[in-house]
N, C-alpha and C positions, 0 to 999 in steps of 0.2 A: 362747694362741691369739688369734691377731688376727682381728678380722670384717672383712670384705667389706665396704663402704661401696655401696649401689646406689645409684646416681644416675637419679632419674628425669628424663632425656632426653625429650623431646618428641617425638613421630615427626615423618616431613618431609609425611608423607602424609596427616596429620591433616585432611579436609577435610571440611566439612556433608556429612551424608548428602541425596540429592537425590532427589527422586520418580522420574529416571531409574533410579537406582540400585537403589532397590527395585522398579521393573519387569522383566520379562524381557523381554529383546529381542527378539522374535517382537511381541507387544504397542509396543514402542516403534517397530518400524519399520511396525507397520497404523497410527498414529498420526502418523508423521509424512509418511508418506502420503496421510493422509485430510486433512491440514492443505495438503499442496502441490495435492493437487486443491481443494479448498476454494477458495486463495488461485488458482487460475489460474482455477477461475468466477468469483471476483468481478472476479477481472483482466478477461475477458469482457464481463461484467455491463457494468463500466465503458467500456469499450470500444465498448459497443452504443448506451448512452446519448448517448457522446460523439457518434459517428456519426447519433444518430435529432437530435442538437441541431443538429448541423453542417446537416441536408439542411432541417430546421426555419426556422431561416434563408437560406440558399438559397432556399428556398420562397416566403420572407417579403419578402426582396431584391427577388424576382423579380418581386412581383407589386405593388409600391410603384406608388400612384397620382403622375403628373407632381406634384401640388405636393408630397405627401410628400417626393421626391427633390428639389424645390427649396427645400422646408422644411430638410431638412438641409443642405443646400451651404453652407459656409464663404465663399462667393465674395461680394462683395459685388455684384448685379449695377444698381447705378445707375451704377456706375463704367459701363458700357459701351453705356449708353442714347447 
């Protein structure tokens, strides 16, 4: 009688088990739900700051004493004495 030689073959599917994998998908979709809202407050978040800097300036621009604004000028004005 001749034996059967079994070849151990490597599956093609062999991949790390992932914590996804051991969740149930009911749990993985409140999670990754709660992470897209997460991410679009802080998008928000971000958003509001940008906006309260921008009017902060504006504000700032706006209320520049005359030499401030001629403190900053690039121009050199003896040229035009």
């Amino acid at each position: 009688m001749k034996k059967k030689k079994q070849q151990s073959q490597p599956k093609k599917d062999d991949k790390p088990v992932t914590l996804g994998d051991m969740l149930n998908q009911d749990l993985m979709a409140k999670l990754k739900d709660t992470k897209q809202q997460l991410k679009a407050a802080e998008d928000k978040k971000m958003e509001e700051e940008e906006q309260r800097k921008k009017e902060e300036r504006r504000l700032r621009e706006k209320n520049k004493s005359f030499e401030e604004l001629l403190g900053e000028s690039n121009l050199n004005w003896k040229e035009f004495k």
